[in-house]
C-alpha positions as CSV (number, residue, x, y, z in Angstrom):
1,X,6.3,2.0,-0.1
2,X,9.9,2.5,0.5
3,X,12.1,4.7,-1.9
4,X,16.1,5.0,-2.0
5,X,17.3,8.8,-3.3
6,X,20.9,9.5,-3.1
7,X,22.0,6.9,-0.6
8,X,19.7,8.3,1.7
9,X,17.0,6.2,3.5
10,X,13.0,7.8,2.5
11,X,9.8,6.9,1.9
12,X,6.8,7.7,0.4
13,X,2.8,8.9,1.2
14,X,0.5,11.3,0.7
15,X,-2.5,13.6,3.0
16,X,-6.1,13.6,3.2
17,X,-8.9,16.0,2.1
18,X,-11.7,13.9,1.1
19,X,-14.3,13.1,3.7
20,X,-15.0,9.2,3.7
21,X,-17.7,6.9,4.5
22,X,-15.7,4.2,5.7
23,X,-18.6,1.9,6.8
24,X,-18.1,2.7,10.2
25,X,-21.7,1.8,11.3
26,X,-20.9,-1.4,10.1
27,X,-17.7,-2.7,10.3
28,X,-18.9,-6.1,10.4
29,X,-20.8,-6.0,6.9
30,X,-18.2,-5.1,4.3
31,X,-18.4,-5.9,0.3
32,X,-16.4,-9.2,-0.7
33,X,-14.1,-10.4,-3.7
34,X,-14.6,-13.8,-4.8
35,X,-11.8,-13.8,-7.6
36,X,-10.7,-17.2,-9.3
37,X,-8.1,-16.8,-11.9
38,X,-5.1,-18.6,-13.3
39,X,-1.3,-17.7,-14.5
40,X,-0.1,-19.0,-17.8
41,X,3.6,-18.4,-17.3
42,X,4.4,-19.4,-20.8
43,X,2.2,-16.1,-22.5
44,X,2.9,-14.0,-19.3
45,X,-1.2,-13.9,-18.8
46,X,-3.3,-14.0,-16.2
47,X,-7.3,-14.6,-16.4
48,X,-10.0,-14.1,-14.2
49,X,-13.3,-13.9,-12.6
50,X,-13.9,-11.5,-10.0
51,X,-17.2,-12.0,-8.1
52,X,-18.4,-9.2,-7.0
53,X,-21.0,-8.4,-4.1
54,X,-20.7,-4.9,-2.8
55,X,-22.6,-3.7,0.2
56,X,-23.8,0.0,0.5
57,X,-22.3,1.3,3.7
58,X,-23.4,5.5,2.5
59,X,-26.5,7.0,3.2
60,X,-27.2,7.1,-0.4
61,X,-28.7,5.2,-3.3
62,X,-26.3,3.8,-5.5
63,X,-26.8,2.9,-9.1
64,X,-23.5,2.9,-10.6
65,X,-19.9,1.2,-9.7
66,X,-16.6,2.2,-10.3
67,X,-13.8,0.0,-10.8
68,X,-9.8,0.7,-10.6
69,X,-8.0,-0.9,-13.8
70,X,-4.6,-0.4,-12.5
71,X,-3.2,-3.0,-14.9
72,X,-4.0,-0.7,-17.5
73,X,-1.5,1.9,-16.4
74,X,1.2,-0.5,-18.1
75,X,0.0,-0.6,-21.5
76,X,2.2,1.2,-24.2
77,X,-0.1,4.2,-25.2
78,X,-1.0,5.1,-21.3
79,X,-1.3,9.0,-20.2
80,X,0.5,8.3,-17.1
81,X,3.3,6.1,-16.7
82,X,3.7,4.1,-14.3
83,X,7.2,4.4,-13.9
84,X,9.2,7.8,-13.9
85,X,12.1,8.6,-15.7
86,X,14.6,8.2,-12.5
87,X,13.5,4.6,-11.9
88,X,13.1,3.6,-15.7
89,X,16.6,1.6,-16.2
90,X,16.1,-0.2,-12.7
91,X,12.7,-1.1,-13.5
92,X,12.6,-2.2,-16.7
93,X,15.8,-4.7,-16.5
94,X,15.0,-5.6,-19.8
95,X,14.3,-2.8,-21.9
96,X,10.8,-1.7,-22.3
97,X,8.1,-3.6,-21.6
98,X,4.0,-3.0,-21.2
99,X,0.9,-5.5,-20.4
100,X,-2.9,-4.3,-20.0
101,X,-5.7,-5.1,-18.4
102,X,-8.8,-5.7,-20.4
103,X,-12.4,-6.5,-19.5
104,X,-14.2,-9.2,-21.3
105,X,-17.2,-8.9,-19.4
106,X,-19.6,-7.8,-17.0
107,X,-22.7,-9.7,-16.0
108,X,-25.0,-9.1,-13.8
109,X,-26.1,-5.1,-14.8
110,X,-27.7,-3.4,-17.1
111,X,-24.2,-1.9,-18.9
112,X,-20.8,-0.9,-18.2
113,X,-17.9,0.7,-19.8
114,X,-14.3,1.5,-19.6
115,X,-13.4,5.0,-19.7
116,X,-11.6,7.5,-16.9
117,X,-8.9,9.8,-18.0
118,X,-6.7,7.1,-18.9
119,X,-8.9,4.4,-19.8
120,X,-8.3,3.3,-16.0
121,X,-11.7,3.1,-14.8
122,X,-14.4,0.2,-15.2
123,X,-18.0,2.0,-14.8
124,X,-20.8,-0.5,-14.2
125,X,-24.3,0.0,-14.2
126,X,-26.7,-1.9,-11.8
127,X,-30.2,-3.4,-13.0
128,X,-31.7,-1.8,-9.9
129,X,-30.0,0.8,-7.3
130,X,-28.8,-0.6,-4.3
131,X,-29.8,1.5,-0.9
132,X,-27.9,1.8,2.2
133,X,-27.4,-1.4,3.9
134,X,-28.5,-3.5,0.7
135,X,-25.9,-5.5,-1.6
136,X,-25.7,-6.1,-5.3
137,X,-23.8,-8.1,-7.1
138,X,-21.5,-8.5,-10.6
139,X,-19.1,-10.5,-12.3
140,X,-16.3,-9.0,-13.9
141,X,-14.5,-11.2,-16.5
142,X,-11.0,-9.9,-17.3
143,X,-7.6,-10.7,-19.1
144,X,-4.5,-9.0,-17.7
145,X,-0.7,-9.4,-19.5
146,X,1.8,-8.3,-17.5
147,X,4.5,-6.3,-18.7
148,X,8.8,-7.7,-17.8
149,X,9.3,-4.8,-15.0
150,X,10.2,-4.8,-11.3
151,X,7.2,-3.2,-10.0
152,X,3.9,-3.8,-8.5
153,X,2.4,-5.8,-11.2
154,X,4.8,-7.8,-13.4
155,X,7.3,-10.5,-14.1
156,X,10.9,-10.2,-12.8
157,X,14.1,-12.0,-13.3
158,X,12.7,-14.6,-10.4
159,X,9.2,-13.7,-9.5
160,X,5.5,-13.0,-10.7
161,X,4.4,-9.8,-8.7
162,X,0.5,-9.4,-8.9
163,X,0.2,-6.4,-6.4
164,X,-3.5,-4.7,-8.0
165,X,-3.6,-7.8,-10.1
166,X,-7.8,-7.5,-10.2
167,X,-10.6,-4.5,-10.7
168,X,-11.2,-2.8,-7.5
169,X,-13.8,-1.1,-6.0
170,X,-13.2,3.0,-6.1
171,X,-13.2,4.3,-2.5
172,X,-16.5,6.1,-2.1
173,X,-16.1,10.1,-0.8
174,X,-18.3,12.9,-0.3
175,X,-17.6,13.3,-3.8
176,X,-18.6,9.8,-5.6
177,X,-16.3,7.2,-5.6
178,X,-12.7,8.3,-6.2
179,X,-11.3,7.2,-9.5
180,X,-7.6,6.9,-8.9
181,X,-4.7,7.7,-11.6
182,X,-1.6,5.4,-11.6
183,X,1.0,8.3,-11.2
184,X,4.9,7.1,-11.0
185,X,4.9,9.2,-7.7
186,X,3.8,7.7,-4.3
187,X,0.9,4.8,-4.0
188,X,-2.1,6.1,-6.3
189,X,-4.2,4.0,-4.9
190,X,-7.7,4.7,-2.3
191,X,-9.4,1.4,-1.5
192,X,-11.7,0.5,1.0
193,X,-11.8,-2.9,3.0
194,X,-13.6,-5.9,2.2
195,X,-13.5,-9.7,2.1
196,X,-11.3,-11.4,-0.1
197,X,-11.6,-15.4,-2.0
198,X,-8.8,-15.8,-3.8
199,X,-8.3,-18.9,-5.8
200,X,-5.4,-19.4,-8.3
201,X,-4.3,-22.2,-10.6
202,X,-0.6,-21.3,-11.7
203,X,2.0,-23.5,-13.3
204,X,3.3,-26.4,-11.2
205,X,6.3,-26.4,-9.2
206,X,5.5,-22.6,-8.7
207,X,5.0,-21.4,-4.7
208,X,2.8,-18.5,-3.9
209,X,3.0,-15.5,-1.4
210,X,-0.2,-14.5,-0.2
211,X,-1.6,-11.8,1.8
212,X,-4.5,-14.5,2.6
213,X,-4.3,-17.5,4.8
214,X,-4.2,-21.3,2.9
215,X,-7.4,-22.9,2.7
216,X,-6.7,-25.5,0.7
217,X,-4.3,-26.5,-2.2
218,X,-4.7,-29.1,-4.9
219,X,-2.3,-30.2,-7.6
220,X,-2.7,-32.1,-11.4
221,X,-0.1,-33.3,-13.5
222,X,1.0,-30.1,-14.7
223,X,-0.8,-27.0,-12.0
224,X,-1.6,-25.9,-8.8
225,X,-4.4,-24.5,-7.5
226,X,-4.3,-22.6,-4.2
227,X,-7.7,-20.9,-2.3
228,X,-6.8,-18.0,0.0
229,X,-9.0,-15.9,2.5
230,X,-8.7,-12.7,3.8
231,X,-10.9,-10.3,5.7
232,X,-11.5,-6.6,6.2
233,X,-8.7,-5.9,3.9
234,X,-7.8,-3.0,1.7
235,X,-6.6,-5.4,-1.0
236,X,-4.8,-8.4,-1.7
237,X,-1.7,-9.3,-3.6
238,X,0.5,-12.4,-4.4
239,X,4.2,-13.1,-5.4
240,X,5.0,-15.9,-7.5
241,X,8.1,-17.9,-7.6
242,X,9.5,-21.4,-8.6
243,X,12.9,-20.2,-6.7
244,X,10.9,-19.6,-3.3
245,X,12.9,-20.9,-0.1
246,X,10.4,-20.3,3.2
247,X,11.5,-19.5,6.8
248,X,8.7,-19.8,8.9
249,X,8.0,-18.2,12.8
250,X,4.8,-17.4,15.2
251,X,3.8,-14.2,16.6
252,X,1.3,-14.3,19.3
253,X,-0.8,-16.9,17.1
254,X,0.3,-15.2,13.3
255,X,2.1,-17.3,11.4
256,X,5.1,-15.3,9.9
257,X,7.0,-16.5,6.5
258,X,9.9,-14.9,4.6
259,X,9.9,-16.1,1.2
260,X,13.6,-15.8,-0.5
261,X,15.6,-16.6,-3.1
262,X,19.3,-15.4,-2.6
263,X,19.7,-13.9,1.5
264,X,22.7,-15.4,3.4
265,X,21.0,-14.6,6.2
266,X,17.0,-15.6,6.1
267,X,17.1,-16.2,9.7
268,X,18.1,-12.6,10.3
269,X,15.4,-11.2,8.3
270,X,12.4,-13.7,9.0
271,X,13.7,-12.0,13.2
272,X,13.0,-8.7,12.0
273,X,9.8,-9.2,10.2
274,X,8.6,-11.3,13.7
275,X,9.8,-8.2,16.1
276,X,8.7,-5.6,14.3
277,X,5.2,-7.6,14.4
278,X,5.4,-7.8,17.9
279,X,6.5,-4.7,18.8
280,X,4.0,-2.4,17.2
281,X,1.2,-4.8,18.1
282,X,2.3,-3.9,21.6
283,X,2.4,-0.2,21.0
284,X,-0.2,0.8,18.4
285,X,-2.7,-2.6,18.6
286,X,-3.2,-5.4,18.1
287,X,-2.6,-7.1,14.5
288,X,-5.8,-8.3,12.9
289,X,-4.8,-10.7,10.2
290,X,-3.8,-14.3,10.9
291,X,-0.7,-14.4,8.3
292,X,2.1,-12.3,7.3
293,X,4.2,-12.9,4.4
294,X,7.7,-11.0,3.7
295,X,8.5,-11.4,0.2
296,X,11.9,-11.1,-1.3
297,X,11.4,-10.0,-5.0
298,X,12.6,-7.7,-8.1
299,X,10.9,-4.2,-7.5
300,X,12.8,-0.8,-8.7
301,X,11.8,0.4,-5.2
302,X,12.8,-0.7,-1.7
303,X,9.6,-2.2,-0.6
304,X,5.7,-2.2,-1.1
305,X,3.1,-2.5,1.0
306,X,0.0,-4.9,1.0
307,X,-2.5,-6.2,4.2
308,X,-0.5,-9.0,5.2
309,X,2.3,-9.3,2.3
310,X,5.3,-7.1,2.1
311,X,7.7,-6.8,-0.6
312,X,11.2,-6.5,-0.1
313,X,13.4,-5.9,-3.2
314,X,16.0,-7.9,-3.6
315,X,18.8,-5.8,-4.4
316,X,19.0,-4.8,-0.7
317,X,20.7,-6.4,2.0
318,X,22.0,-6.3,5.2
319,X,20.7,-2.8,7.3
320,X,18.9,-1.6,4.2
321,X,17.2,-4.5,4.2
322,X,16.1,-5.0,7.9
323,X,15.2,-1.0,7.7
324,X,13.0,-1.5,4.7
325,X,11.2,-4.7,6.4
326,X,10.4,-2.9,9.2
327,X,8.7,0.2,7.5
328,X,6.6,-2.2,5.6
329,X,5.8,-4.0,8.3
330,X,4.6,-0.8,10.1
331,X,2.4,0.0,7.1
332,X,-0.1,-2.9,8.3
333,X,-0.8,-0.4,10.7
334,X,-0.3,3.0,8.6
335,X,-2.3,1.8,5.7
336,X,-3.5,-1.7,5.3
337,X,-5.5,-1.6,8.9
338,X,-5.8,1.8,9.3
339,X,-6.2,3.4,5.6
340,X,-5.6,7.2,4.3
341,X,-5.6,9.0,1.3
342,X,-2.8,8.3,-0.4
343,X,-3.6,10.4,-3.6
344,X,-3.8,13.7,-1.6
345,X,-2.2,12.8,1.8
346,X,1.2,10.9,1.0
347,X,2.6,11.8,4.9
348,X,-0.2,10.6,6.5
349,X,0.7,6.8,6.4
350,X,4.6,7.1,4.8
351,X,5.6,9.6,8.0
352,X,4.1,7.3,10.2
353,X,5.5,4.8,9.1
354,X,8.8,6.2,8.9
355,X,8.4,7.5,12.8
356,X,7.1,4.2,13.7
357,X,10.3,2.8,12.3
358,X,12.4,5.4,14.4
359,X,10.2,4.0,17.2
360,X,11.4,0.2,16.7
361,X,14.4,0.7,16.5
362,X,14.9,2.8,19.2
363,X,13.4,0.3,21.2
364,X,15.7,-2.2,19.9
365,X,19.2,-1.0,19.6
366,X,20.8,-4.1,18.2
367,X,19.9,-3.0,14.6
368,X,22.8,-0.5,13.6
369,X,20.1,2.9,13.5
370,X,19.4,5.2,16.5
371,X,16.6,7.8,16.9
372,X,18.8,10.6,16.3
373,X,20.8,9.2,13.4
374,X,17.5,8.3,11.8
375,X,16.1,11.5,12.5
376,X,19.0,13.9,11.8
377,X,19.7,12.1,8.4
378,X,16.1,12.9,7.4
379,X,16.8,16.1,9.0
380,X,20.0,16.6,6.9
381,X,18.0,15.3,3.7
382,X,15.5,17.8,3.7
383,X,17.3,20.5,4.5
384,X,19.3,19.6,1.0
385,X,16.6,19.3,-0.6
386,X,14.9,22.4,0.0
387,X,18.4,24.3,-0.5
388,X,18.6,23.0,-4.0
389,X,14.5,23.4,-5.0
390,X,15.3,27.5,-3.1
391,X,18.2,27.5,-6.1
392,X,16.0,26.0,-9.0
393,X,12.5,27.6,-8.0
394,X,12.6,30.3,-5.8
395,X,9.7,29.9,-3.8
396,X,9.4,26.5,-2.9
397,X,6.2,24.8,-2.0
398,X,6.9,22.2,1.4
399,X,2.9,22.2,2.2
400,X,2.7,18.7,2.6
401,X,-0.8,18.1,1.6
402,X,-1.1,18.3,-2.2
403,X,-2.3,15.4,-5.0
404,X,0.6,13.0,-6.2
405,X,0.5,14.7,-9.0
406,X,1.3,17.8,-7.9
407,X,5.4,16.6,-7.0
408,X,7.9,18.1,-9.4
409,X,9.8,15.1,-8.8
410,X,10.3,11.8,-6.6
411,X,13.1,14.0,-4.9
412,X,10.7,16.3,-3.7
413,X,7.9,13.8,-2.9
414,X,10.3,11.5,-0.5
415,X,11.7,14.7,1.0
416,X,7.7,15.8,2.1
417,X,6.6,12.9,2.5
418,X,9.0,10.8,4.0
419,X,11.6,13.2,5.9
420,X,9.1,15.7,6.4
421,X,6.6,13.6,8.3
422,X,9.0,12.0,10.1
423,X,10.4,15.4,11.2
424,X,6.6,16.5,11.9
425,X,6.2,13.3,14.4
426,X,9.3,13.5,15.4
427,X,8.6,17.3,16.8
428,X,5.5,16.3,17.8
429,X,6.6,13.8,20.5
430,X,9.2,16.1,21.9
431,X,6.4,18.8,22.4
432,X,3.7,16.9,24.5
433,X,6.0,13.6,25.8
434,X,6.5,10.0,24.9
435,X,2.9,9.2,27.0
436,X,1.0,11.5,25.5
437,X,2.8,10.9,21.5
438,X,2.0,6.8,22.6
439,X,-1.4,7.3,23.3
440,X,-2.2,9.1,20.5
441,X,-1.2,7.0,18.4
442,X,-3.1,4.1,20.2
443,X,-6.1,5.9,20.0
444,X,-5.7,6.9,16.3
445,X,-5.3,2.5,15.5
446,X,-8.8,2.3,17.8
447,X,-10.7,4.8,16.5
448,X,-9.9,3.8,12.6
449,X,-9.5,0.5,12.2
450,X,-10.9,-0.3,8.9
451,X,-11.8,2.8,8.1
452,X,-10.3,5.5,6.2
453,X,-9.0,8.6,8.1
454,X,-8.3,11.8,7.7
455,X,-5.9,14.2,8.9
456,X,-8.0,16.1,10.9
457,X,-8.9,12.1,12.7
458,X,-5.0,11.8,12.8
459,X,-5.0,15.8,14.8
460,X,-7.7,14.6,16.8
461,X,-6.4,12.1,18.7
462,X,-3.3,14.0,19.6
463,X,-5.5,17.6,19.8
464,X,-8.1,15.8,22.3
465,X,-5.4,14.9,24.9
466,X,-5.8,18.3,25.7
467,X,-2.8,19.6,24.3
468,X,-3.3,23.0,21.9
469,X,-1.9,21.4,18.8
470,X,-4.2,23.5,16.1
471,X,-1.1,25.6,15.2
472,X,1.5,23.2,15.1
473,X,-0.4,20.7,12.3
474,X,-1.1,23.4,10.3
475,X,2.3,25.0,10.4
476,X,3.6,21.5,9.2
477,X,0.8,20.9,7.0
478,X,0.9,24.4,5.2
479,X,4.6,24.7,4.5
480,X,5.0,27.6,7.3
481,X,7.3,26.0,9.5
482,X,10.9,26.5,9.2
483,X,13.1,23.2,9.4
């Protein structure tokens, strides 16, 4: 995701602690969505089916399911809001708003429940356990109202945004699965990849964003009904719009659209979105999915990140614009392909993406950013920031690994996630060379594609070039170094 403080270009993330299965014995054999569901634009609703077949990748016997109800985070009495109090007025463009996500049903088990610490989690309980390399399967039946807001999941002035518009599977740790709680700070959200079906009937005259490819499209005198596919992804999202314009390109076989509604220059934009594909396919690997979609809508934020759709908000323009398309682009790699704990390691895919953005445009110098403007305004930025928290606090805290919840502010989150990580890389690749830095990286995409990696898998690639790096991670990571 891409965050604006103080006219100053950052982003968001967060670092790893969990230890993840990942199905890495089988990267093949994943679980799979088959979600049908349709959008009544007059109620603001949308209603669905998700059917469910999950595949036990552990080593253990699993007899219960948990299930992320993001949607839920936008109801009125929620612990957490979604939103904080910096972003309120730009997100809710028309005064306060909520929706929910409720289930109607589960079938398929023996019972289930929602509960969690904000009545965000779906808990199902199979007939029978389900043992390592064995599926089961449920069908969820659920209603979800979306709230007016510019963020994730809602309705805009222009758009429909259903980003975590379904229950998903909670990513399964060392400790259980990993029940996530929507915090206004960062991306609380840990997911694991799987096989998407995605069919949805919405209003006529409407044109959908997807992160899956078309397979086929039907319409009736007043609805259209669209069936998408998408596999070994983290999750999948859609942006509706009856406003949509489409420029369209091809990037070594993926088909690249840039859905917009007011740019003067879509040609300009659709040419960043198809160079920044190229150009990190080149230098981190390959891109696995066979669409991309850049999507221009309302969202408080600068950008958001899903496998194979980006959102691009729509109050930006010009280099703020291109910028932000690029860092979302580079988050197919820094979280949609290769995933990360977001919840406890923001850096991990935000600083890389942030670097990899240095990287881009570095490599193409066109675009009005260098390497060291991008780097010494980052640079500049957190040096601020940790003057003023010195004033306010005393003692201030820049390890960079910590919970989302755990940020004082969306100040201090950019500032470690964001400027910080970008600083970390940024040192890195001065210390053991652009070769070694480039090859890292490549092995880091090769080694976790699919998967969900930790810090110490990020370390590793760069500690097993054979380059002492032990000290300089954890100076970063612990807050020791002096910037």
């Amino acid at each position: 995701m891409k965050k604006f403080i103080s006219l100053l270009l950052i982003v968001c993330a967060v670092a790893a602690t969990l230890s993840f299965s990942a199905c890495a014995k089988k990267q093949q054999t994943v679980s799979s969505y088959d979600i049908i569901a349709t959008y009544d634009g007059e109620s603001g609703t949308l209603t669905g089916t998700v059917d469910f077949t999950y595949y036990n990748c552990t080593d253990n016997e699993i007899s219960e399911l948990k299930f992320n109800l993001f949607g839920n985070a936008f109801r009125q009495d929620a612990l957490y809001s979604p939103v904080s109090d910096a972003y309120s007025a730009r997100a809710y463009y028309a005064g306060k708003s909520y929706g929910s996500m409720t289930v109607e049903g589960v079938e398929n088990c023996s019972a289930w429940n929602v509960g969690g610490e904000d009545e965000n989690i779906l808990s199902v309980t199979l007939i029978s356990p389900v043992y390592p390399e064995q599926t089961a399967s449920v069908k969820i039946s659920y209603t979800l109202i979306l709230a007016k807001v510019n963020h994730r999941t809602g309705i805009t002035a222009n758009t429909v945004n259903l980003g975590n518009f379904y229950p998903v599977l909670c990513a399964y740790t060392t400790d259980g699965f990993a029940e996530c709680n929507y915090y206004s700070c960062g991306d609380p959200f840990l997911s694991e990849c799987a096989n998407y079906t995605v069919t949805l009937t919405m209003p006529l005259g409407f044109t959908a964003a997807a992160s899956g490819e078309l397979i086929s499209s039907t319409e009736t005198a007043d609805a259209k009904k669209c069936t998408y596919s998408l596999n070994c992804a983290r999750d999948f999202a859609l942006v509706l719009s009856d406003r949509f314009q489409v420029e369209t390109g091809n990037v070594n076989g993926v088909d690249v659209s840039y859905y917009y509604y007011k740019d003067d220059n879509p040609q300009a934009s659709l040419a960043v979105a198809c160079e920044s594909l190229e150009y990190f396919s080149d230098t981190f690997g390959g891109y696995t999915y066979p669409t991309l979609s850049v999507v221009q809508t309302g969202f408080c934020y600068g950008g958001m990140e899903y496998p194979a759709l980006t959102m691009i908000s729509d109050s930006l323009d010009g280099d703020t614009a291109a910028y932000t398309i690029v860092h979302e682009n580079a988050h197919q790699w820094w979280y949609a392909m290769v995933g990360s704990d977001q919840l406890n390691c923001a850096w991990q895919d935000e600083g890389l993406a942030e670097y990899s953005s240095v990287m881009f445009f570095e490599s193409h110098p066109d675009y009005n950013f260098t390497r060291t403007g991008l780097v010494g305004t980052a640079t500049k930025a957190y040096r601020a920031y940790y003057s003023v928290y010195n004033q306010i606090f005393g003692d201030v805290n820049t390890g960079m690994t910590r919970n989302l919840k755990d940020f004082e502010s969306d100040y201090e989150y950019a500032n470690i996630a964001y400027n910080k990580g970008m600083i970390m890389f940024e040192t890195l690749r001065q210390s053991i060379g652009d070769e070694k830095f480039s090859a890292g990286l490549k092995k880091y995409f090769k080694n976790n594609l699919n998967k969900i990696a930790t810090q110490e898998d990020l370390f590793g690639c760069f500690i097993s070039a054979g380059v002492d790096l032990d000290g300089f991670f954890q100076s970063f990571i612990d807050g020791k170094i002096v910037i």
